[in-house]
TORPA-4810 file (N, C-alpha, C, O; in nm, 3 decimals):
<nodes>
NODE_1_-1.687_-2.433_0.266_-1.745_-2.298_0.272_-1.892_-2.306_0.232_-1.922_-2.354_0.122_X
NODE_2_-1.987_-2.259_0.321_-2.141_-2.267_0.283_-2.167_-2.159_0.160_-2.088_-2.101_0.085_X
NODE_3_-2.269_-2.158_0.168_-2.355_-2.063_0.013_-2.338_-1.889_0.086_-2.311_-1.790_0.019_X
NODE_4_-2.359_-1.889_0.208_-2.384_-1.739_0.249_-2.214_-1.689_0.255_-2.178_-1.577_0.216_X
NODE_5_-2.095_-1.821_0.325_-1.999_-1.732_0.302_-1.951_-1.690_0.181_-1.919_-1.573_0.162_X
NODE_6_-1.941_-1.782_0.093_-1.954_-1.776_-0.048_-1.992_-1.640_-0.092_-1.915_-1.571_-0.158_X
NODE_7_-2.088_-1.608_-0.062_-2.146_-1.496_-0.103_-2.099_-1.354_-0.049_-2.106_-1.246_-0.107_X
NODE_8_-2.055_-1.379_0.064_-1.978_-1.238_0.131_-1.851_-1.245_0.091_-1.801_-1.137_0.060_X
NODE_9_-1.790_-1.331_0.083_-1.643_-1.293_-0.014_-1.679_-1.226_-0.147_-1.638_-1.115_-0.183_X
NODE_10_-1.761_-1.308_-0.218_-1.783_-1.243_-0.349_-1.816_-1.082_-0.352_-1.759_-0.998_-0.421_X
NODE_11_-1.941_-1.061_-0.242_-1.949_-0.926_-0.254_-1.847_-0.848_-0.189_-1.841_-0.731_-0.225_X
NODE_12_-1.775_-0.882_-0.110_-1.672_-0.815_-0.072_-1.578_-0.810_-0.139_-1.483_-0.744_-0.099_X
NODE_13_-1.573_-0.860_-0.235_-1.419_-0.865_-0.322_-1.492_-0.766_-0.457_-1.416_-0.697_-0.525_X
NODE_14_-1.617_-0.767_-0.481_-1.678_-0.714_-0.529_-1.691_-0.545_-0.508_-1.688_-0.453_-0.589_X
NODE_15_-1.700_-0.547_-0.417_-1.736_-0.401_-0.372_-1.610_-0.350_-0.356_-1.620_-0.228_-0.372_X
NODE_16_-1.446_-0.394_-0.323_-1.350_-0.341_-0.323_-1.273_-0.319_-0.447_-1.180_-0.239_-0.450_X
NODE_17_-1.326_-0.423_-0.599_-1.329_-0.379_-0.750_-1.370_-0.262_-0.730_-1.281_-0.179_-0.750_X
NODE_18_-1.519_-0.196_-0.684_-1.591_-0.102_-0.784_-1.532_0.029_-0.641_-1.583_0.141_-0.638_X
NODE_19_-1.457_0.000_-0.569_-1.397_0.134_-0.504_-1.265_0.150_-0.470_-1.213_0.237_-0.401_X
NODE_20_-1.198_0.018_-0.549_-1.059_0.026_-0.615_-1.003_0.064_-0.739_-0.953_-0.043_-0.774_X
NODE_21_-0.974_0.157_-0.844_-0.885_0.187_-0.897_-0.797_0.180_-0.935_-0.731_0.266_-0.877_X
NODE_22_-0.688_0.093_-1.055_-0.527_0.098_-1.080_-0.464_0.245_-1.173_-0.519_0.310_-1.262_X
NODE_23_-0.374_0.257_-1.130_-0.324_0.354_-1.156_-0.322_0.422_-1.318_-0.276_0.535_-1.336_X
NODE_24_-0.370_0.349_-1.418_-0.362_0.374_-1.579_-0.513_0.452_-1.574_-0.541_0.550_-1.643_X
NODE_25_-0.600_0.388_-1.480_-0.732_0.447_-1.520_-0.742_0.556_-1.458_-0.804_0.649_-1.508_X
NODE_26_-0.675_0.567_-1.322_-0.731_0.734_-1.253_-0.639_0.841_-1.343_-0.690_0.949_-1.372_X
NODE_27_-0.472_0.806_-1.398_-0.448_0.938_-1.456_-0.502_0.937_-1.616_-0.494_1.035_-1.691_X
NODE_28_-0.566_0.787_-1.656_-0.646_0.822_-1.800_-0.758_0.953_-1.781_-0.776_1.053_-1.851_X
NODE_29_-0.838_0.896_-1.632_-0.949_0.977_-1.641_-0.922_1.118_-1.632_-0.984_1.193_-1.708_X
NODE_30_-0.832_1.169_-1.546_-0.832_1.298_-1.492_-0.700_1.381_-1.616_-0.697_1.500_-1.649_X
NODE_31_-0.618_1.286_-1.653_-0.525_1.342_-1.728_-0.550_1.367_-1.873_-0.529_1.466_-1.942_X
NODE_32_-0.597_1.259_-1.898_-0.663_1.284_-2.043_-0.567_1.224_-2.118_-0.513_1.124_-2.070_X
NODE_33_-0.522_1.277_-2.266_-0.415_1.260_-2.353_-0.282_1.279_-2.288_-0.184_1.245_-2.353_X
NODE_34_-0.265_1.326_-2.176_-0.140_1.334_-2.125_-0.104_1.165_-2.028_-0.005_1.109_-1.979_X
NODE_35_-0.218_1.144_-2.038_-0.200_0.920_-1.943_-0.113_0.878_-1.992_-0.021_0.830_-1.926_X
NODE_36_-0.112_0.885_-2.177_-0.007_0.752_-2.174_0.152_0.789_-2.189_0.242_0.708_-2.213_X
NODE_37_0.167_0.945_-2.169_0.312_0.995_-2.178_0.365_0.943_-2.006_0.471_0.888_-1.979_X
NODE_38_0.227_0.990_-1.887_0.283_0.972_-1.800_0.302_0.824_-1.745_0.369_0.813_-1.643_X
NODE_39_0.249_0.705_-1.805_0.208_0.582_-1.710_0.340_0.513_-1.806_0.425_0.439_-1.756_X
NODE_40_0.335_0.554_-1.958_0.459_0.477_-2.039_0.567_0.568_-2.113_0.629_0.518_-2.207_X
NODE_41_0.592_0.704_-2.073_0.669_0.764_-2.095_0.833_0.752_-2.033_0.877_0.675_-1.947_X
NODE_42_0.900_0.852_-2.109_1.069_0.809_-2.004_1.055_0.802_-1.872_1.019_0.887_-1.790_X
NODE_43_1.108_0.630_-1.855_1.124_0.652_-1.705_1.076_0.574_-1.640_1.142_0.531_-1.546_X
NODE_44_0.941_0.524_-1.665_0.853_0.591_-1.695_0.812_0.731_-1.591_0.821_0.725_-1.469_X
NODE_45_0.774_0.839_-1.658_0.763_0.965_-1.578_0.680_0.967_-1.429_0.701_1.055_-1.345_X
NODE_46_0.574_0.844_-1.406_0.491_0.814_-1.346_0.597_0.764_-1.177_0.566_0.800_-1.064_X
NODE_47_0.704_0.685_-1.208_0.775_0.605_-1.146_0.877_0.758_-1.061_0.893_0.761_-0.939_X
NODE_48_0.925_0.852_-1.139_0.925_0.968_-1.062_0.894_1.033_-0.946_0.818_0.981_-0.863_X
NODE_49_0.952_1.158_-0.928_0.921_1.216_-0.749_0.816_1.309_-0.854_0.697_1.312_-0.821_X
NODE_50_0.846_1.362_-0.942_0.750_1.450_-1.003_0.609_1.349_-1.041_0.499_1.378_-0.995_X
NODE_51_0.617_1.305_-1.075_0.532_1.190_-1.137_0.429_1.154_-1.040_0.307_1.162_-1.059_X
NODE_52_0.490_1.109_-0.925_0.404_1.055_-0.784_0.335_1.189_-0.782_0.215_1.177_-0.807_X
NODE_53_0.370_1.301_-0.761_0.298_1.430_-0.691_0.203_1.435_-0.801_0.093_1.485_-0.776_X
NODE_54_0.221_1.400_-0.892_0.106_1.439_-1.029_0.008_1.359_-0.990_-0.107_1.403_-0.981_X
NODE_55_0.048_1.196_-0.953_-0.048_1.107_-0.967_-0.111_1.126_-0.808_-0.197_1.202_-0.853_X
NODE_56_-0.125_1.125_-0.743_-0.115_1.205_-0.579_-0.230_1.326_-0.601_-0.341_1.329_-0.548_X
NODE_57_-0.190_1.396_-0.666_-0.300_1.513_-0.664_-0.438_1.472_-0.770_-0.551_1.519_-0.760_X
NODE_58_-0.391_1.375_-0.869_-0.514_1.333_-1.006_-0.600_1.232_-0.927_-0.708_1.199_-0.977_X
NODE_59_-0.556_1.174_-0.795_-0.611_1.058_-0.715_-0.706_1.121_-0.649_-0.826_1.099_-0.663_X
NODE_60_-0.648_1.217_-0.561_-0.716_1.314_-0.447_-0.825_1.360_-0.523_-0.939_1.341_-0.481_X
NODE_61_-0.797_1.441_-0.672_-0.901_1.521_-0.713_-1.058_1.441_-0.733_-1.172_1.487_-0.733_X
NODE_62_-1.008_1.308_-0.748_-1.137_1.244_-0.774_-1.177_1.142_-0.696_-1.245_1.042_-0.715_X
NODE_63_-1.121_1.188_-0.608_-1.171_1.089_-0.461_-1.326_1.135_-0.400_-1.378_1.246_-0.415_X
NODE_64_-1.379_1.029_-0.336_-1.506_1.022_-0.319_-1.435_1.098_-0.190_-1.314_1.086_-0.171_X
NODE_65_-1.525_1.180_-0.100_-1.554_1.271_0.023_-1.530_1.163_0.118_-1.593_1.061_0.090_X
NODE_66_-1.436_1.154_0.249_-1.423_1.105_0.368_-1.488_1.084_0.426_-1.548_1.192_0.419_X
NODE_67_-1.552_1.019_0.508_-1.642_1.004_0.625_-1.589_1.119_0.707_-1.470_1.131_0.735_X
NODE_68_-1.667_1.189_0.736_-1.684_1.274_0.852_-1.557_1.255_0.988_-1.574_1.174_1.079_X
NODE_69_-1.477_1.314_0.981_-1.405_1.303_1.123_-1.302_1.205_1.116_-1.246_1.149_1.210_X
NODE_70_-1.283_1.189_0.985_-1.197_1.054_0.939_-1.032_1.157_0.898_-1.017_1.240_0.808_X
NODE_71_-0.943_1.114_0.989_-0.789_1.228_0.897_-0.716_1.147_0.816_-0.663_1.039_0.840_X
NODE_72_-0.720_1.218_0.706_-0.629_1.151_0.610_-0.498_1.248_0.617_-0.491_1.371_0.609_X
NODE_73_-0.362_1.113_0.640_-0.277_1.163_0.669_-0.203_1.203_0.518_-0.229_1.145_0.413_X
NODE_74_-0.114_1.306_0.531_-0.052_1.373_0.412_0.121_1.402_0.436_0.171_1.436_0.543_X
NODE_75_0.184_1.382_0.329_0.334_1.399_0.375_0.394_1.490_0.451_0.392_1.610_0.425_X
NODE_76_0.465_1.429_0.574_0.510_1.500_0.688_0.442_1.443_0.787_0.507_1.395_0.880_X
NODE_77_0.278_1.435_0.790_0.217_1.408_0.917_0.264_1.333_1.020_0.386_1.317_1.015_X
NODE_78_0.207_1.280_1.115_0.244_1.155_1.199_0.148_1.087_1.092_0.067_1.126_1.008_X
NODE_79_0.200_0.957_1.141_0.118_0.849_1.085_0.003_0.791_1.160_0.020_0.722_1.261_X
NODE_80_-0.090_0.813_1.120_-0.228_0.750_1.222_-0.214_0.582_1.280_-0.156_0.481_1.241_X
NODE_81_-0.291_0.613_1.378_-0.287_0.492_1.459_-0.379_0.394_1.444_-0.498_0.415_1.467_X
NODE_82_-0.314_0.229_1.385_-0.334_0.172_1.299_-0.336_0.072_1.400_-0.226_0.051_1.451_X
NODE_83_-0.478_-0.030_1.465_-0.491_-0.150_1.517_-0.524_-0.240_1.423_-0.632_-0.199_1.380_X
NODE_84_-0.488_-0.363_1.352_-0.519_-0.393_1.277_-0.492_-0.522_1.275_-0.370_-0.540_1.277_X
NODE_85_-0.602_-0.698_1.268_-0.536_-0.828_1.297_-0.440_-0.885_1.190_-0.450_-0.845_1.074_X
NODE_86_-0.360_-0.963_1.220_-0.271_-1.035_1.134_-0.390_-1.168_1.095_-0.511_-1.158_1.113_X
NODE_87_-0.314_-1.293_1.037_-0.394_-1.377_0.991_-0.368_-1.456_1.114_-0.348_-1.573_1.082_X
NODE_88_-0.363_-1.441_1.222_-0.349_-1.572_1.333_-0.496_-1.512_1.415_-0.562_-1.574_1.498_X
NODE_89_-0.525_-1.350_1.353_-0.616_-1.278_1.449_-0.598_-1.206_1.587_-0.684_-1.164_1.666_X
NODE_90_-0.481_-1.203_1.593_-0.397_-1.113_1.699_-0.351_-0.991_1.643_-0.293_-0.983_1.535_X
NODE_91_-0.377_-0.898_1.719_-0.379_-0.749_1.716_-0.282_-0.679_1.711_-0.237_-0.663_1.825_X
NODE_92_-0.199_-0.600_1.599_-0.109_-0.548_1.569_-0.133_-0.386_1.576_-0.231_-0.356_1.508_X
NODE_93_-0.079_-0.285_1.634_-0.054_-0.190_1.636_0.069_-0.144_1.578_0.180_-0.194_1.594_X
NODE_94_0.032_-0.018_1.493_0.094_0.046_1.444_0.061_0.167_1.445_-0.048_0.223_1.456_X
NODE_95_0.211_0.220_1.426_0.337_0.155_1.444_0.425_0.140_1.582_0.542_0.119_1.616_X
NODE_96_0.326_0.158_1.627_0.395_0.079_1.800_0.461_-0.012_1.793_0.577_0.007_1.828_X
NODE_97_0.425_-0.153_1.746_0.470_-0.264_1.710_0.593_-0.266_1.649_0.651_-0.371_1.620_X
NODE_98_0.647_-0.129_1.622_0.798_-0.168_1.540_0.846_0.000_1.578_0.891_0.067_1.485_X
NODE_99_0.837_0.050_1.694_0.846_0.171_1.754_1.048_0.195_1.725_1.134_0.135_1.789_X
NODE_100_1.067_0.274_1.637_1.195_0.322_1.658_1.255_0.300_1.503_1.352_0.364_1.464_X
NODE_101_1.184_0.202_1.418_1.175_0.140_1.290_1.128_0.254_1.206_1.040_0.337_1.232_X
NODE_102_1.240_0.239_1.047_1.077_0.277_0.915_1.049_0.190_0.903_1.099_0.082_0.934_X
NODE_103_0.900_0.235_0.820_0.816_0.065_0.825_0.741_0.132_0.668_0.667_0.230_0.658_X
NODE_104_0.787_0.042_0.559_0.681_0.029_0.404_0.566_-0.035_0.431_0.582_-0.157_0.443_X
NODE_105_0.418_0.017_0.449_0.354_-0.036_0.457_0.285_-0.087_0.276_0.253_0.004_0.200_X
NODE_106_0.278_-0.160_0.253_0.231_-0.190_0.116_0.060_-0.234_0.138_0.018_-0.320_0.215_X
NODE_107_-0.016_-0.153_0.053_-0.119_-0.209_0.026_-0.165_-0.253_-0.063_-0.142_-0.197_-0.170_X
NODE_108_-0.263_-0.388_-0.062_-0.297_-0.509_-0.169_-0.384_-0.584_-0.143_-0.409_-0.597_-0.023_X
NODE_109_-0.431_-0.630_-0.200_-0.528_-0.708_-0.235_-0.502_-0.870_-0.355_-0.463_-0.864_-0.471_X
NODE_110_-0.534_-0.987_-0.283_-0.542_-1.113_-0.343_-0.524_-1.108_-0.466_-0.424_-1.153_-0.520_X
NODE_111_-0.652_-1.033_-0.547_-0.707_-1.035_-0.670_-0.642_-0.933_-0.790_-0.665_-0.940_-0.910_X
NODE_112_-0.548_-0.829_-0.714_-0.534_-0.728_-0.778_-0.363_-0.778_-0.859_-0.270_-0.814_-0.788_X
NODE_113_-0.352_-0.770_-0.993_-0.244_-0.802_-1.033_-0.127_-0.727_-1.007_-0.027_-0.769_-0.949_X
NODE_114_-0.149_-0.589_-1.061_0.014_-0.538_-1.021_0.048_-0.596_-0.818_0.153_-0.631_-0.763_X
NODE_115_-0.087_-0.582_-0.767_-0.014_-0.576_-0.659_0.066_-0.701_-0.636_0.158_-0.705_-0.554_X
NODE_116_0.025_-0.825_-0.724_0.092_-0.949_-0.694_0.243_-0.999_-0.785_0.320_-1.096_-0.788_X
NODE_117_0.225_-0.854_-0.858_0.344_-0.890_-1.003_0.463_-0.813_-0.927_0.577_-0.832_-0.971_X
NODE_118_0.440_-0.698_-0.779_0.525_-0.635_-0.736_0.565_-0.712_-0.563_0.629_-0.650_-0.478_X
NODE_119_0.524_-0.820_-0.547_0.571_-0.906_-0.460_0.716_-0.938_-0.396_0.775_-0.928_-0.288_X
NODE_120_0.736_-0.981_-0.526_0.907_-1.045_-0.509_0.953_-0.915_-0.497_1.020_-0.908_-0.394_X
NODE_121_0.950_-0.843_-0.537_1.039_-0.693_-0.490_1.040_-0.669_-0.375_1.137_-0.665_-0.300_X
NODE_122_0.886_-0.643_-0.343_0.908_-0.677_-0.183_0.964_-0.753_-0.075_0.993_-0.718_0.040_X
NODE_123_0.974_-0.863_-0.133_0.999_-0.971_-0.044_1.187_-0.993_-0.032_1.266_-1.049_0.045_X
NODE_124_1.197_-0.888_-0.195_1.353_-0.923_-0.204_1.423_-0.819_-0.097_1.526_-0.836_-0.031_X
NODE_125_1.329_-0.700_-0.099_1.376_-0.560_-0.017_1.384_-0.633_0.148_1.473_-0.649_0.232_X
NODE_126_1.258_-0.661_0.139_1.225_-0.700_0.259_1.362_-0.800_0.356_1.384_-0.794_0.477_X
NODE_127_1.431_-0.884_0.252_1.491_-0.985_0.303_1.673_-0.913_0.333_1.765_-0.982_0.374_X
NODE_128_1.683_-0.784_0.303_1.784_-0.724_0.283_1.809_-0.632_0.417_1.910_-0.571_0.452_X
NODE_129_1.699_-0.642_0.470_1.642_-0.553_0.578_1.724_-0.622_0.733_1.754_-0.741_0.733_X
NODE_130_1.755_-0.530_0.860_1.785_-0.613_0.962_1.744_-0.545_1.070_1.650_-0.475_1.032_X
NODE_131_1.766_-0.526_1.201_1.746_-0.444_1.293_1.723_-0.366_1.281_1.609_-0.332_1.311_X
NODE_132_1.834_-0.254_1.218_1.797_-0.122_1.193_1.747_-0.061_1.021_1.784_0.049_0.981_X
NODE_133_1.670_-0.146_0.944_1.642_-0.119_0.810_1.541_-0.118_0.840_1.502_-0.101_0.955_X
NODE_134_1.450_-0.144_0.711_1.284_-0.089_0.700_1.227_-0.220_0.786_1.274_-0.334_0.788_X
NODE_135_1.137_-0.180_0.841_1.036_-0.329_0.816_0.904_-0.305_0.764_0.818_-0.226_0.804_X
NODE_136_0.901_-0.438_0.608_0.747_-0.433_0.570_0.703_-0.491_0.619_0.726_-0.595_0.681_X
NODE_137_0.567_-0.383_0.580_0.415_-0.477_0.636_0.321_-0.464_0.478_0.282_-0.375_0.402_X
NODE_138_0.319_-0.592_0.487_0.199_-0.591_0.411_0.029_-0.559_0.488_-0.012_-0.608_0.593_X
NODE_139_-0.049_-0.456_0.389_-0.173_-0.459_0.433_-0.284_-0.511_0.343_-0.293_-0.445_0.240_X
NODE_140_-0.365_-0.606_0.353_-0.461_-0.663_0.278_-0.553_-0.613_0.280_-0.607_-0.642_0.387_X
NODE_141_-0.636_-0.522_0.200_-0.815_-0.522_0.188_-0.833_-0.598_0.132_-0.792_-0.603_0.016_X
NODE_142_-0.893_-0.682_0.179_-0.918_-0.855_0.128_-0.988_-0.935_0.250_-0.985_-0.899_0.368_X
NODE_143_-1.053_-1.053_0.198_-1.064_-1.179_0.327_-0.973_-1.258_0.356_-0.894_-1.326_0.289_X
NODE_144_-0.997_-1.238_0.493_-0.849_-1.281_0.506_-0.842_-1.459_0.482_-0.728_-1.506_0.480_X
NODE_145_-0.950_-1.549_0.465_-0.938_-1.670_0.394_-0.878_-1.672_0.248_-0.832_-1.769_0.188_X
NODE_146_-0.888_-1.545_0.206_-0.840_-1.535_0.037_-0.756_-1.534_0.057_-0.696_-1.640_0.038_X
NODE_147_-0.669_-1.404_0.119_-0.529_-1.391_0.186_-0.450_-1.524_0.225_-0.331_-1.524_0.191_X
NODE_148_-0.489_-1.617_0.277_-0.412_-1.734_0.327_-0.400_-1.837_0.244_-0.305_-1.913_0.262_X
NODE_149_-0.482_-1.859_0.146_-0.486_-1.913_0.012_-0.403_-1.896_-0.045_-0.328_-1.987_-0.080_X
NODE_150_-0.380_-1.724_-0.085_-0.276_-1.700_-0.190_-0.145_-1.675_-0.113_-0.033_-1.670_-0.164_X
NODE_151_-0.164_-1.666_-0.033_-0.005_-1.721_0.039_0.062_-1.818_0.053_0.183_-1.820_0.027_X
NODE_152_-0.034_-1.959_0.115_-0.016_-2.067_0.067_0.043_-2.073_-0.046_0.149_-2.136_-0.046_X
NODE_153_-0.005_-2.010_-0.179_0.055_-2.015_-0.293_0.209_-1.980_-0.367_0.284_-2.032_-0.450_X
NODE_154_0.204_-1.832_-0.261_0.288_-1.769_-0.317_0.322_-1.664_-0.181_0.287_-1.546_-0.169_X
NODE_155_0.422_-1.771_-0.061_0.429_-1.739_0.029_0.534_-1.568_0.049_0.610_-1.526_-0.038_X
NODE_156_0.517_-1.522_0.139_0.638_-1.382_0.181_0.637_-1.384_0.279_0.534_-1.434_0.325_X
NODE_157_0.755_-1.330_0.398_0.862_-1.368_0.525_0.800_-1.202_0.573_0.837_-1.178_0.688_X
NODE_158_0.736_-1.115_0.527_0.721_-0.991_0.573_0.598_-0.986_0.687_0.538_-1.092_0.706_X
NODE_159_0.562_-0.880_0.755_0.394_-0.928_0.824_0.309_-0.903_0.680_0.335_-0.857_0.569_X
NODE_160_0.175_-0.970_0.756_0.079_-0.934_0.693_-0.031_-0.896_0.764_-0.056_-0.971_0.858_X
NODE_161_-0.142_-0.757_0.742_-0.273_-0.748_0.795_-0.366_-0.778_0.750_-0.364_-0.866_0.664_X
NODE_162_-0.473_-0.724_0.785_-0.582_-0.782_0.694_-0.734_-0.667_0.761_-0.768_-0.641_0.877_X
NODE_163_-0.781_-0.631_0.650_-0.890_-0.543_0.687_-0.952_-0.528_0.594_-0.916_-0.497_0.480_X
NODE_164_-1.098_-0.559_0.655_-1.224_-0.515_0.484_-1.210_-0.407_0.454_-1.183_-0.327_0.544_X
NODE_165_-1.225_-0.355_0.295_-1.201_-0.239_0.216_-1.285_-0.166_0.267_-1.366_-0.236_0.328_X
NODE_166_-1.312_-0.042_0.275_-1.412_0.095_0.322_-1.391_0.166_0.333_-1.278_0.168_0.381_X
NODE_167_-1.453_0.309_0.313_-1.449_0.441_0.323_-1.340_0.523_0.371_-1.280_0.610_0.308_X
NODE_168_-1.316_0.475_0.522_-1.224_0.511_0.601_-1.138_0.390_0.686_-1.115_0.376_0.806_X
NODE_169_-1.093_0.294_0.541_-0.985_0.217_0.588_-0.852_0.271_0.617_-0.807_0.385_0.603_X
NODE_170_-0.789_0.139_0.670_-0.648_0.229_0.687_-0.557_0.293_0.596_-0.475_0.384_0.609_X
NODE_171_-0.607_0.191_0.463_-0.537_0.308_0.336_-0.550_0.404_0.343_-0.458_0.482_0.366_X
NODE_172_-0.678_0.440_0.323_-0.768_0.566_0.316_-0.687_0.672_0.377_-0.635_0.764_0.314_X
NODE_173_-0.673_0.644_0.576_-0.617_0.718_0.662_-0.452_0.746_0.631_-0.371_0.831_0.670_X
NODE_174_-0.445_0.626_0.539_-0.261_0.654_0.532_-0.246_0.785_0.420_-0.150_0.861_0.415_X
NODE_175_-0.369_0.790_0.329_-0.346_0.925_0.224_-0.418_0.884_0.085_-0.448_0.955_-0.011_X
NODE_176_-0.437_0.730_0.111_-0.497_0.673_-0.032_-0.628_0.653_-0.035_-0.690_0.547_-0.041_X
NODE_177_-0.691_0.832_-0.027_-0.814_0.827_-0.023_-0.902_0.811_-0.194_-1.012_0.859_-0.218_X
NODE_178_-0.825_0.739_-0.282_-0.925_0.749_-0.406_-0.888_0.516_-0.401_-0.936_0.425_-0.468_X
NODE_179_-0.809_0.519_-0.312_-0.848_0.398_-0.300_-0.778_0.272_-0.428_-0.815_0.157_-0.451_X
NODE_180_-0.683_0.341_-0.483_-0.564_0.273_-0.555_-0.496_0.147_-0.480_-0.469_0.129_-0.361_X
NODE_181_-0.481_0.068_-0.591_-0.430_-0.050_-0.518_-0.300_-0.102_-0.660_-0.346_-0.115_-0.773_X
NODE_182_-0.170_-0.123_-0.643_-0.101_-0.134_-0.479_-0.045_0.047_-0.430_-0.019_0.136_-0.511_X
NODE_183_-0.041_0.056_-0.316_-0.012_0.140_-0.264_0.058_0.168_-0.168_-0.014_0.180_-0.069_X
NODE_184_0.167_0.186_-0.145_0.288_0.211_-0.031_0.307_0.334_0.017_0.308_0.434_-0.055_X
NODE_185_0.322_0.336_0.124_0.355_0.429_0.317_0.453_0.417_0.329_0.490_0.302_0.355_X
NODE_186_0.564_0.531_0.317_0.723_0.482_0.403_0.692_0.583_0.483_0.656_0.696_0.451_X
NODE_187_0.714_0.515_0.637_0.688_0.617_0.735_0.823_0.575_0.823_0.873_0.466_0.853_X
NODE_188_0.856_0.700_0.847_1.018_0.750_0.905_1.054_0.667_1.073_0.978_0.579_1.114_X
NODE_189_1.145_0.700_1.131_1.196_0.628_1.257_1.070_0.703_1.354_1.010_0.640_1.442_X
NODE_190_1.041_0.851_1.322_0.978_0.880_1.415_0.810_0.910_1.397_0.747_1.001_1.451_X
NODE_191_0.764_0.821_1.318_0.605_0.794_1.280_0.566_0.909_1.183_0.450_0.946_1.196_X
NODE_192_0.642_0.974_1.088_0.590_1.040_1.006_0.583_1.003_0.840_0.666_0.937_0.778_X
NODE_193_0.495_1.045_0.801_0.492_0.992_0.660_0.567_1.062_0.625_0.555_1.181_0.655_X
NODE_194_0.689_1.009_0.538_0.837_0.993_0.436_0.772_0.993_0.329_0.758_1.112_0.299_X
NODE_195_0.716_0.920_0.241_0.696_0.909_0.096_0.558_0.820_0.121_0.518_0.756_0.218_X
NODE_196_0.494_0.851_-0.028_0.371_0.824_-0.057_0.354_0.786_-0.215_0.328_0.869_-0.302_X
NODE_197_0.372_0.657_-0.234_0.328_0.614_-0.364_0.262_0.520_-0.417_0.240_0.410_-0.366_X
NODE_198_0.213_0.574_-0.565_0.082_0.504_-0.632_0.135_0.395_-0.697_0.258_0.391_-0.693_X
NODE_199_0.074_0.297_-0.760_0.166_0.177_-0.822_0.249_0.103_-0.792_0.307_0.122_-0.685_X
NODE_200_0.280_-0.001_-0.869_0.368_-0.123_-0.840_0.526_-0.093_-0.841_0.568_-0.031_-0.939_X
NODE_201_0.606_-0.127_-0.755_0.764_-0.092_-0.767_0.827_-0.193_-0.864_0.816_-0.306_-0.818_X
NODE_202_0.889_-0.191_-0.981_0.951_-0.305_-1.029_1.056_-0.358_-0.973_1.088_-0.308_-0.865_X
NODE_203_1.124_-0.450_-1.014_1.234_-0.502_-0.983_1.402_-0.411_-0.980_1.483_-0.378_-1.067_X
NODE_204_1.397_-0.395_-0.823_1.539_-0.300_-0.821_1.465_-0.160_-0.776_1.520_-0.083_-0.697_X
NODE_205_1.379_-0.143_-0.814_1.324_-0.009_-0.755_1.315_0.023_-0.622_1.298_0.138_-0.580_X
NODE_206_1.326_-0.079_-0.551_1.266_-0.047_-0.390_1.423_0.003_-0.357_1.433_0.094_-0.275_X
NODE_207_1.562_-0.057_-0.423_1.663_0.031_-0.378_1.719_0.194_-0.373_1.723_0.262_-0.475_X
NODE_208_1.751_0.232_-0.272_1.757_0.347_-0.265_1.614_0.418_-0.199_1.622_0.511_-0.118_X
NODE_209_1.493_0.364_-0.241_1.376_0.421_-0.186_1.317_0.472_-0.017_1.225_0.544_0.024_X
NODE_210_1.435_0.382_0.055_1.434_0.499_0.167_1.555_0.578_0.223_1.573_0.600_0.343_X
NODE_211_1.630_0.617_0.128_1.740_0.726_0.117_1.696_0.821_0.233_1.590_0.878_0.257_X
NODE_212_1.842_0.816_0.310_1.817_0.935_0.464_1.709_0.898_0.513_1.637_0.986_0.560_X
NODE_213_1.666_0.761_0.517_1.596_0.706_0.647_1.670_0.579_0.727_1.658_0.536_0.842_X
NODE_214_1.741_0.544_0.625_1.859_0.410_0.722_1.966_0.445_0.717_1.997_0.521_0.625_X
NODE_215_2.053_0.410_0.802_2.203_0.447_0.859_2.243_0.365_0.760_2.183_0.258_0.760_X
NODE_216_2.350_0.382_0.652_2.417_0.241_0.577_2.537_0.249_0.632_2.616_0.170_0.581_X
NODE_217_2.582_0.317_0.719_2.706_0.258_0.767_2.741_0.155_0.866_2.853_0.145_0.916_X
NODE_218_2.613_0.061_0.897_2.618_-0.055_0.973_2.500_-0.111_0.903_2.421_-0.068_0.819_X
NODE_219_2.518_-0.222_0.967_2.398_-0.379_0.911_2.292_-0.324_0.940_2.272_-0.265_1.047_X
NODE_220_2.193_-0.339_0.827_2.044_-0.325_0.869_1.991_-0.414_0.950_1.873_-0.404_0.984_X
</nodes>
């Protein structure tokens, strides 16, 4: 790797720190003394349907302004239309690409810890999955040379995308306009956003999480 690419990863990994966010600091900032009941309270309260809508609206409130003409989708919507390369550099559409499917889209980044401490969950959900169950996608704001690195490392069987962080990325468009990372999309059989949440899923959590979106009375 020369000195100039060197340098655009850095600032790019750079610039997606200072317009990324984890979830302790946006409801410290906006919540105040009420952060650490909600992020380590019963439950924790955060991990909640009540909890998400809290953290959902404390995100929004302090989100930087959209680019102009940019829709950020909100629960119920359709889900916006998402071209986006994998790491081979071939062009994935979504959710065309898995037309008739729900699909968890997870968003993450290389560098970002929860998103890498909530992996194996994914990968465990993911592997439970069949024809008719979810299919994840992982989405990277990241380079995608970083991306293939830490896969190499610490490989997963799910897709993966890959897109520089910005204003009106596809997070952004999926609803995660304050730009939280990790962040998950369950969008329904028929392209609408199902659920919308902030933070890392622990272990066992992803079960049940798309309740009345898969048939369990046959093989996924």
């Amino acid at each position: 790797m020369n000195e100039d690419d060197a340098r655009g990863r850095r600032d790019a990994r750079g610039a997606a720190n200072t317009r990324t966010v984890l979830i302790v600091a946006i409801v410290a900032a906006v919540l105040g003394a009420g952060a650490g009941l909600l992020v380590s309270g019963p439950g924790p309260i955060w991990r909640s349907e009540w909890g998400q809508r809290a953290l959902q609206e404390a995100a929004d409130a302090t989100a930087p302004t959209v680019p102009e003409g940019t829709r950020v989708a909100e629960l119920g919507d359709p889900m916006p239309a998402l071209r986006l390369p994998d790491l081979d550099g071939r062009t994935v559409a979504l959710p065309q690409a898995y037309a008739g499917r729900p699909l968890l889209i997870n968003v993450w980044a290389s560098w970002c810890g929860p998103c890498i401490d909530e992996m194996p969950e994914l990968q465990r959900y993911s592997e439970r999955q069949g024809a008719n169950g979810v299919q994840v996608i992982g989405l990277a704001l990241d380079d995608p040379a970083a991306v293939r690195e830490f896969l190499a490392r610490v490989p997963v069987d799910y897709p993966i995308v890959v897109e520089p962080p910005g204003p009106a990325d596809a997070s952004v468009r999926l609803g995660n306009r304050r730009g939280v990372l990790p962040y998950s999309v369950l969008i329904d059989r028929d392209g609408r956003v199902a659920k919308q949440r902030i933070g890392p899923f622990a272990h066992g959590e992803l079960d049940g999480f798309d309740d009345g979106l898969v048939d369990d009375s046959g093989p996924r």
